[in-house]
PDB file as gemmi writes it, atoms N, CA and C in Angstrom:
CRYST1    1.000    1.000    1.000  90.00  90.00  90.00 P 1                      
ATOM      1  N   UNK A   1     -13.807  -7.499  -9.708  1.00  0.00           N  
ATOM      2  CA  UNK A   1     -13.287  -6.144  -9.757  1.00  0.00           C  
ATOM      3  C   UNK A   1     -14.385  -5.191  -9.286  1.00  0.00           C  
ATOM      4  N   UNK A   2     -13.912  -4.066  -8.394  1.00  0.00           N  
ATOM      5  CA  UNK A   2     -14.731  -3.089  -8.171  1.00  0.00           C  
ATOM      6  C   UNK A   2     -15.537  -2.180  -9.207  1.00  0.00           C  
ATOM      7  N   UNK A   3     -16.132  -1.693  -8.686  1.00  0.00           N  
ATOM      8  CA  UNK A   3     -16.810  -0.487  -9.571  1.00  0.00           C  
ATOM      9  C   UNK A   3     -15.761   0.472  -9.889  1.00  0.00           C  
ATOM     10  N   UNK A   4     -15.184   0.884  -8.603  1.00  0.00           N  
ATOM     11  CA  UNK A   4     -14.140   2.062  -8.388  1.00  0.00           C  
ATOM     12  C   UNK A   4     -12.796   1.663  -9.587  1.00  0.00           C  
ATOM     13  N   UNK A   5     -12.250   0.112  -9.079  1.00  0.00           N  
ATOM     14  CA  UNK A   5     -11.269  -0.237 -10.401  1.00  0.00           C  
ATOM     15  C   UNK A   5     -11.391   0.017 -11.800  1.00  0.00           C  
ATOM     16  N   UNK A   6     -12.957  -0.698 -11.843  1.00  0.00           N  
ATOM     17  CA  UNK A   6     -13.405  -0.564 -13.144  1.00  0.00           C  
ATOM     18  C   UNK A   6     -13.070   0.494 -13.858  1.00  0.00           C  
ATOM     19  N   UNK A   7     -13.944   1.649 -13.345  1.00  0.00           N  
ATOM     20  CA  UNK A   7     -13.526   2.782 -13.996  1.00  0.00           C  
ATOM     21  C   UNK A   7     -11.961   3.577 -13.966  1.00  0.00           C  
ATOM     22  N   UNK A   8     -11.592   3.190 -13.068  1.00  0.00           N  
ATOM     23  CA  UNK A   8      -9.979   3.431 -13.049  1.00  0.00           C  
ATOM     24  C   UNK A   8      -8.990   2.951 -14.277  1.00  0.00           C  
ATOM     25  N   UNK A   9      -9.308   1.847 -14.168  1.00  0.00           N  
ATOM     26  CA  UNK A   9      -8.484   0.595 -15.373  1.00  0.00           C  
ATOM     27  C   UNK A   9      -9.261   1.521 -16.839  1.00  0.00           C  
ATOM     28  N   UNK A  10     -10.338   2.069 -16.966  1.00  0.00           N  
ATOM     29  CA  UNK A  10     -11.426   2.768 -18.073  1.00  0.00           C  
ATOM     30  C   UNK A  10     -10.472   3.697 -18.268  1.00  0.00           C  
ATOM     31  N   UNK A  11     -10.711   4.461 -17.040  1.00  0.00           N  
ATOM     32  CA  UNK A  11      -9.765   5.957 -17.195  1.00  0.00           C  
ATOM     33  C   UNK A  11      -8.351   5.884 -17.386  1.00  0.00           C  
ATOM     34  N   UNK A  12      -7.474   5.028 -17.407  1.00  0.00           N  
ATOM     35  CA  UNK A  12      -6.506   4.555 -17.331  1.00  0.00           C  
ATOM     36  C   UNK A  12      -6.390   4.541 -18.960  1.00  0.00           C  
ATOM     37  N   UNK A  13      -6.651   3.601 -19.199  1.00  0.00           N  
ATOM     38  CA  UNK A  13      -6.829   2.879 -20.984  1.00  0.00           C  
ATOM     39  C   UNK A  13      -6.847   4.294 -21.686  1.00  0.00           C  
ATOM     40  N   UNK A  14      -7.719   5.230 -21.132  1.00  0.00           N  
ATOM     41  CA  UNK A  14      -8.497   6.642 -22.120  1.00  0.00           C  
ATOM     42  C   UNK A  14      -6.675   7.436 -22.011  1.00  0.00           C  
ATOM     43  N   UNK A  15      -5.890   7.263 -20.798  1.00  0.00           N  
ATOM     44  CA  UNK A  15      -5.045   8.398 -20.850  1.00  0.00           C  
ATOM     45  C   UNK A  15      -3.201   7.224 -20.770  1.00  0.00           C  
ATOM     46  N   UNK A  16      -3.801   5.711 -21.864  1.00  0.00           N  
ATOM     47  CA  UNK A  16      -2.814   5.246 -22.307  1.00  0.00           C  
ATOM     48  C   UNK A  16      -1.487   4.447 -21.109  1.00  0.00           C  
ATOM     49  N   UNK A  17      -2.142   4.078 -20.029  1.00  0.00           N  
ATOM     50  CA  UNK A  17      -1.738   3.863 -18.679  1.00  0.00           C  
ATOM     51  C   UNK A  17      -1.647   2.828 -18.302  1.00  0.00           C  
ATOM     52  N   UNK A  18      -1.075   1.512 -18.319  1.00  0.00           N  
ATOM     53  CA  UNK A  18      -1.046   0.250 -18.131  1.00  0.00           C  
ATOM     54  C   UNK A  18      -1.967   0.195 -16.498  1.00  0.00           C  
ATOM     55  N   UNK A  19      -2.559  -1.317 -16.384  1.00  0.00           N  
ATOM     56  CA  UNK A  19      -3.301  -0.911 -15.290  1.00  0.00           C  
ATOM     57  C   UNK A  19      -2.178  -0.932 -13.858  1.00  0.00           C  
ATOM     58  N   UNK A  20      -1.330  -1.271 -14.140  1.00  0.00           N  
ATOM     59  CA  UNK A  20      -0.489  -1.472 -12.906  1.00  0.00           C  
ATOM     60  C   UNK A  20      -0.010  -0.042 -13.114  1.00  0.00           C  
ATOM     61  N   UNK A  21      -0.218   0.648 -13.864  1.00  0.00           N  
ATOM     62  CA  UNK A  21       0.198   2.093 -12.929  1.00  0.00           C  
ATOM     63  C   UNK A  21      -1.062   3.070 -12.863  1.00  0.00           C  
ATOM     64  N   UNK A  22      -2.464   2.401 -12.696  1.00  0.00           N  
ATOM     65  CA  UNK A  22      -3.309   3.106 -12.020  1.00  0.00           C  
ATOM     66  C   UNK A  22      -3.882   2.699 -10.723  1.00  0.00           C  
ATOM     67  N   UNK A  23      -3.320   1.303 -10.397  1.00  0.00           N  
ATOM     68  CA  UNK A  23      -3.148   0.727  -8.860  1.00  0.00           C  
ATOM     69  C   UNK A  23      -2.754   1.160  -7.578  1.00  0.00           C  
ATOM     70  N   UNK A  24      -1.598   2.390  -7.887  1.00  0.00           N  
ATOM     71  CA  UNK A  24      -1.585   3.439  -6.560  1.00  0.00           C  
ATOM     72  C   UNK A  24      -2.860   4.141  -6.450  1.00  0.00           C  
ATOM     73  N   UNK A  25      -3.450   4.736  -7.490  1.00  0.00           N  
ATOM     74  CA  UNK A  25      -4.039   5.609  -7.230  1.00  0.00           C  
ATOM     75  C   UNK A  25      -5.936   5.255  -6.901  1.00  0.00           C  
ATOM     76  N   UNK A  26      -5.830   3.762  -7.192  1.00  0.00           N  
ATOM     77  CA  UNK A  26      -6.896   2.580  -7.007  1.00  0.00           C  
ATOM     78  C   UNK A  26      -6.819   2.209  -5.414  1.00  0.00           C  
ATOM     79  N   UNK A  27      -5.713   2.423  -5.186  1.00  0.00           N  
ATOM     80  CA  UNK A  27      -5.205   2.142  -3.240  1.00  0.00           C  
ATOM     81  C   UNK A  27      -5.464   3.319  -2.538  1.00  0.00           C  
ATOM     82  N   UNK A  28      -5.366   4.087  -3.417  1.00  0.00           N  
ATOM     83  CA  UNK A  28      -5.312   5.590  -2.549  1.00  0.00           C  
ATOM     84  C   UNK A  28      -6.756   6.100  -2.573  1.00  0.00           C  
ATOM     85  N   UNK A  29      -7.740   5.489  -3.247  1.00  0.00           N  
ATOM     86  CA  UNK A  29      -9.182   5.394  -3.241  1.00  0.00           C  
ATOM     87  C   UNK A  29     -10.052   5.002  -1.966  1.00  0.00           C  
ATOM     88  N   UNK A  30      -9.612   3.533  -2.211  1.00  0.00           N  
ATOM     89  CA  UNK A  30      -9.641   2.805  -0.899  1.00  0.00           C  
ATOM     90  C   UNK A  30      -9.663   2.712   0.127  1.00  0.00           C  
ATOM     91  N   UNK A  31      -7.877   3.115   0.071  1.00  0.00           N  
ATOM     92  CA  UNK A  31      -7.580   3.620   1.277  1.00  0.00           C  
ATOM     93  C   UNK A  31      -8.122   4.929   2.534  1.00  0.00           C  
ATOM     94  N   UNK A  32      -9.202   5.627   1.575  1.00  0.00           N  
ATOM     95  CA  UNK A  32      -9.587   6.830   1.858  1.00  0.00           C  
ATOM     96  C   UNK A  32     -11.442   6.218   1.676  1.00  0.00           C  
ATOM     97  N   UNK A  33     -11.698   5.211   1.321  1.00  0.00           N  
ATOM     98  CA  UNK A  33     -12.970   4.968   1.591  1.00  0.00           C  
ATOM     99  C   UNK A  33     -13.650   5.541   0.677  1.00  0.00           C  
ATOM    100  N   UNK A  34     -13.340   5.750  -0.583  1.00  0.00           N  
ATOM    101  CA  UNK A  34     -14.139   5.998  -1.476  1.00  0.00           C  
ATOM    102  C   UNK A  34     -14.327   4.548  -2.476  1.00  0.00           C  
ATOM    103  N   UNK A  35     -15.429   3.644  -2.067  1.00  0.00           N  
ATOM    104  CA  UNK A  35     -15.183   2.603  -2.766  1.00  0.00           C  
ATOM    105  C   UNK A  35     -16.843   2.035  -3.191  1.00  0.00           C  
ATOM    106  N   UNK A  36     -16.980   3.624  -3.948  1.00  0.00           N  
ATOM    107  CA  UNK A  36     -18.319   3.927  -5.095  1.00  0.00           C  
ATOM    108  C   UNK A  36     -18.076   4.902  -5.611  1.00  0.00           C  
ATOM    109  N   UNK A  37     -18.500   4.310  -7.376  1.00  0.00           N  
ATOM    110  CA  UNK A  37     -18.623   5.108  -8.044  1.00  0.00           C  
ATOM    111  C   UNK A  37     -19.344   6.875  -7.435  1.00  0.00           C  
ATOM    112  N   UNK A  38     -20.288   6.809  -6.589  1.00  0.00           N  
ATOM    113  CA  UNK A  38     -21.198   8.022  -5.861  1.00  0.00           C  
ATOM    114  C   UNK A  38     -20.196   8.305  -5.058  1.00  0.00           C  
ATOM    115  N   UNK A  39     -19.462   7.812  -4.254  1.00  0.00           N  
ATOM    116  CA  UNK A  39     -18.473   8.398  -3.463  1.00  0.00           C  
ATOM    117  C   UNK A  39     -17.561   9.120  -4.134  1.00  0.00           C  
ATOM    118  N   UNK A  40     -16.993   8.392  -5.195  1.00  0.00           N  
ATOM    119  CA  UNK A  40     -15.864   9.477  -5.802  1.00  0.00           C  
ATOM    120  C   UNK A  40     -16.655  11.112  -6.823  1.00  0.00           C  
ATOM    121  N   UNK A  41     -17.887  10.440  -7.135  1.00  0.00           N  
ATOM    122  CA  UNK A  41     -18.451  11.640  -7.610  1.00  0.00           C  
ATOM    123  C   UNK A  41     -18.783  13.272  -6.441  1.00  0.00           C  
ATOM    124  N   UNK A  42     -18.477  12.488  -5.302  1.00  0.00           N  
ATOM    125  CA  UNK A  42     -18.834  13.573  -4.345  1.00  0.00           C  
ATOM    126  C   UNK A  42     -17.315  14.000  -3.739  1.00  0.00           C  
ATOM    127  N   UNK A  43     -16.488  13.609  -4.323  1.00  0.00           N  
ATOM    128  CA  UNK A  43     -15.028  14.484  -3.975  1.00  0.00           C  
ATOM    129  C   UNK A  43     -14.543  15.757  -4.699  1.00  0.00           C  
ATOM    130  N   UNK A  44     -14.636  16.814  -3.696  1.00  0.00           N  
ATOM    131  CA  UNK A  44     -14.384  18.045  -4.279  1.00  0.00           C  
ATOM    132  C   UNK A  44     -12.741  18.411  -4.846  1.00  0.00           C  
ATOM    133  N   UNK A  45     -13.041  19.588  -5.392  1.00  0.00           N  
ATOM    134  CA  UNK A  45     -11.245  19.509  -6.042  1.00  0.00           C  
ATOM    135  C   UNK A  45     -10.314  20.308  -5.323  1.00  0.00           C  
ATOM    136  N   UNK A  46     -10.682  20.640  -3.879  1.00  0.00           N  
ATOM    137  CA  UNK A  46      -9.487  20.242  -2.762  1.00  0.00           C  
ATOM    138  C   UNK A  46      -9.283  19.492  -2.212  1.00  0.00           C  
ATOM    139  N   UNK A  47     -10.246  18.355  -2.428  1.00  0.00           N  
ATOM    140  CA  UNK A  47      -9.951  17.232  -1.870  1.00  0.00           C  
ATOM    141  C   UNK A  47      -8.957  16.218  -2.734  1.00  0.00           C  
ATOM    142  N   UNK A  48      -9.530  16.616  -4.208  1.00  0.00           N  
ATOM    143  CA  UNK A  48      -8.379  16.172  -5.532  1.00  0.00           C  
ATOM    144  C   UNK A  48      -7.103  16.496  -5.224  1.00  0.00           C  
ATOM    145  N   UNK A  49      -6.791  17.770  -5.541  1.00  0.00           N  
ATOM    146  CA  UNK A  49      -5.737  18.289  -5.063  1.00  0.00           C  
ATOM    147  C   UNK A  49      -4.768  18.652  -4.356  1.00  0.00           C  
ATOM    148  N   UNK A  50      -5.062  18.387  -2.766  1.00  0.00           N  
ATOM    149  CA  UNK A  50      -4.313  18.610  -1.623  1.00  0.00           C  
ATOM    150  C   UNK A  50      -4.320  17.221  -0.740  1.00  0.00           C  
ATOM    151  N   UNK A  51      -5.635  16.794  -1.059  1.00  0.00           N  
ATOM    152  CA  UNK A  51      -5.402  15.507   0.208  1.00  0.00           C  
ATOM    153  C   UNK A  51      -4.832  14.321  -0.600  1.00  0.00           C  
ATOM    154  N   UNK A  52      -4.989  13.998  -1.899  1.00  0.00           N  
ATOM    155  CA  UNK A  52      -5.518  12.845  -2.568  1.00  0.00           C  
ATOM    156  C   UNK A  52      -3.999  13.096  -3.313  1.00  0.00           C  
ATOM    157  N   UNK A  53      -4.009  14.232  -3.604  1.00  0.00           N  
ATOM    158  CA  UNK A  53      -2.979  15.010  -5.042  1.00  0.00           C  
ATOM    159  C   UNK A  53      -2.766  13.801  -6.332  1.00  0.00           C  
ATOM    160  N   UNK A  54      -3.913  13.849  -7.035  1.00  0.00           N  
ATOM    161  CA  UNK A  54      -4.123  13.389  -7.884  1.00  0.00           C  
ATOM    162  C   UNK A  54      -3.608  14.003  -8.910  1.00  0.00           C  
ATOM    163  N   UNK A  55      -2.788  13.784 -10.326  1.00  0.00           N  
ATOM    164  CA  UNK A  55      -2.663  14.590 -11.542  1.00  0.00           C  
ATOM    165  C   UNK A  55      -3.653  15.373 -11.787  1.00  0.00           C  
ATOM    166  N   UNK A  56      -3.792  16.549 -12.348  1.00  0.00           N  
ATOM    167  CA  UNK A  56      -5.279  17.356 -12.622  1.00  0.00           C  
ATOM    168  C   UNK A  56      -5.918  16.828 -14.020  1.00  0.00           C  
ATOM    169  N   UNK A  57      -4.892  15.971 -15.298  1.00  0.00           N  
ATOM    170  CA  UNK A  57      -5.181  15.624 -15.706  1.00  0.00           C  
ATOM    171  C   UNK A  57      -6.082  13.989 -15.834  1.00  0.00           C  
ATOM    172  N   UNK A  58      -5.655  13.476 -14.674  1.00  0.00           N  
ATOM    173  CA  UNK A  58      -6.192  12.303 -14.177  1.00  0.00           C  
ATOM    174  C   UNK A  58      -7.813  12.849 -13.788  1.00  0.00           C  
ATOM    175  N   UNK A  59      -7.906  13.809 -12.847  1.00  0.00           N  
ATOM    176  CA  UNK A  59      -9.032  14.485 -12.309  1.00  0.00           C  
ATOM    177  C   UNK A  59      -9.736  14.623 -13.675  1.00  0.00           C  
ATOM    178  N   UNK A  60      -9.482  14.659 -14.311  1.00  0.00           N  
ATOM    179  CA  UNK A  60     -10.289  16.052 -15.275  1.00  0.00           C  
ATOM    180  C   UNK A  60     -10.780  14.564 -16.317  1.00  0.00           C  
ATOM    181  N   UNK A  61     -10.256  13.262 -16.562  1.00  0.00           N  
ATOM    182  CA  UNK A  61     -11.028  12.471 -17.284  1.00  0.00           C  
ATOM    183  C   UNK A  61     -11.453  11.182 -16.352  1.00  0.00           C  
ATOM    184  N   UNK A  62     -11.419  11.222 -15.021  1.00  0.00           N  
ATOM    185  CA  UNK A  62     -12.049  10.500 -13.740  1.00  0.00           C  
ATOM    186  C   UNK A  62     -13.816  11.705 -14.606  1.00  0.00           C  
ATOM    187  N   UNK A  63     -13.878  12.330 -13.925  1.00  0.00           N  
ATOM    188  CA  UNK A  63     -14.595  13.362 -13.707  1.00  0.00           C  
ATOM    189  C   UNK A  63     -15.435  13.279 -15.330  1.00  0.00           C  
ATOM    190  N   UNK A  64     -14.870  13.153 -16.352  1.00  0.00           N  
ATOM    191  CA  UNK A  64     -15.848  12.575 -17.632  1.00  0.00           C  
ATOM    192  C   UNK A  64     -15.621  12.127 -17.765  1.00  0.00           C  
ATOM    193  N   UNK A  65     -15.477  11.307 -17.240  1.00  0.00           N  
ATOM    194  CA  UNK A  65     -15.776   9.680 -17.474  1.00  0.00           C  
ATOM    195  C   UNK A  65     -16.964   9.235 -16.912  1.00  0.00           C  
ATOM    196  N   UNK A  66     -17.168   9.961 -15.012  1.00  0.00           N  
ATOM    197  CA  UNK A  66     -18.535  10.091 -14.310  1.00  0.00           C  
ATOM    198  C   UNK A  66     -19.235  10.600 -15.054  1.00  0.00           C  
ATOM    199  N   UNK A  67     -19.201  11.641 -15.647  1.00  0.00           N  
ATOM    200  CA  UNK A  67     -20.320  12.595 -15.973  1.00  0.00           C  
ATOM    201  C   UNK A  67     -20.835  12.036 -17.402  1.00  0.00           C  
ATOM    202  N   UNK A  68     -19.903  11.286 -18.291  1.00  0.00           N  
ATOM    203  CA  UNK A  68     -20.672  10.632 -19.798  1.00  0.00           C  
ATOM    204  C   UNK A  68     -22.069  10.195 -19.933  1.00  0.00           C  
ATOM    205  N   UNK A  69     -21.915   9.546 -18.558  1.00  0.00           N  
ATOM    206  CA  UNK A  69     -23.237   8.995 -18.588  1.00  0.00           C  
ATOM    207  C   UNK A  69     -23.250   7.489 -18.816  1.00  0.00           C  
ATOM    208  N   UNK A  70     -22.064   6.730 -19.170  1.00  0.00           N  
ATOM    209  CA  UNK A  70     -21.597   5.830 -19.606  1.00  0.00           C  
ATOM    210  C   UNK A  70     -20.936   4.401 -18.357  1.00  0.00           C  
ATOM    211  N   UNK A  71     -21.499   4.799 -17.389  1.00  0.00           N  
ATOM    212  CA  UNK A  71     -20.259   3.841 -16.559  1.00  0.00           C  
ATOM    213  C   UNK A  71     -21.073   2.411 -16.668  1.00  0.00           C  
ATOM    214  N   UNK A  72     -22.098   1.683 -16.893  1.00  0.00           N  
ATOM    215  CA  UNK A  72     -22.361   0.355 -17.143  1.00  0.00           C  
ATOM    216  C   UNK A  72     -23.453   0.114 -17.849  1.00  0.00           C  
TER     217      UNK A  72                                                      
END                                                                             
């Protein structure tokens, strides 16, 4: 498993989300070449929002989840 999954399937669990429904949004990572933890930390929140259109609540515990300090 990736780094990027990892914390997905993490963030997932925190907002009660089976992992098969954080797998689109694990593709849509990918698919866009963000496939590091440092990469997704450097996506701004128009890039959240308009390109990616991520839930804002998804954003908002992606985002502390990076910032805990906690990822391994």
């Amino acid at each position: 498993m990736s780094e990027v999954e990892d914390l997905m399937i993490r963030v997932g669990q925190k907002l009660k989300k089976k992992p098969e429904a954080m797998q689109p949004f694990i593709d849509q990572l990918n698919e866009n070449w963000y496939d590091s933890i440092e990469s997704i930390r450097e996506i701004d929140d128009d890039t959240w929002n308009n390109s990616l259109k991520f839930p804002s609540r998804l954003v908002k515990v992606i985002k502390d989840e990076i910032n805990s300090g906690k990822l391994y």
